[in-house]
C-alpha positions in Angstrom: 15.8 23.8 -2.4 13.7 26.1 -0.3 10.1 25.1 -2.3 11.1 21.2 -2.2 11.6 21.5 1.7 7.9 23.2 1.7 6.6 20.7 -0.7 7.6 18.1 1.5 6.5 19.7 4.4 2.7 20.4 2.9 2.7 16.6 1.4 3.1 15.5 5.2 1.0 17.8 6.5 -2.2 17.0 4.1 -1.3 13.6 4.7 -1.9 13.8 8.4 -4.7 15.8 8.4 -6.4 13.3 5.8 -5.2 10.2 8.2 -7.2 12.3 11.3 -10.3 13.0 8.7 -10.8 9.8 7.9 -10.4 7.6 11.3 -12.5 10.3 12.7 -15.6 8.5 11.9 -15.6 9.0 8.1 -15.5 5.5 7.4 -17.9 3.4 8.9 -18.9 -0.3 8.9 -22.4 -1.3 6.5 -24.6 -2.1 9.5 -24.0 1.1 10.9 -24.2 2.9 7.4 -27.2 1.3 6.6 -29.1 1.4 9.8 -32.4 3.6 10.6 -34.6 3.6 13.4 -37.3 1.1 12.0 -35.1 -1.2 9.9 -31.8 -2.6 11.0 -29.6 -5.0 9.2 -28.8 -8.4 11.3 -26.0 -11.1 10.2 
């Protein structure tokens, strides 16, 4: 019972810290992605 309550505890854990990772600027949109100083994408 003991390693299911720690399993349980890391799954929610790395699920967290994965959620923070990613809204933390991981994902962004194309325009900014594909953007430099000289070229820059329009709609």
């Amino acid at each position: 019972m003991k390693a299911f309550l720690f399993a349980a505890a890391m799954a929610v854990v790395m699920a967290v810290t994965a959620h923070y990772v990613l809204d933390q600027g991981f994902q962004q949109t194309a325009q900014d992605s594909f953007s430099t100083e000289g070229v820059r994408l329009s709609n």
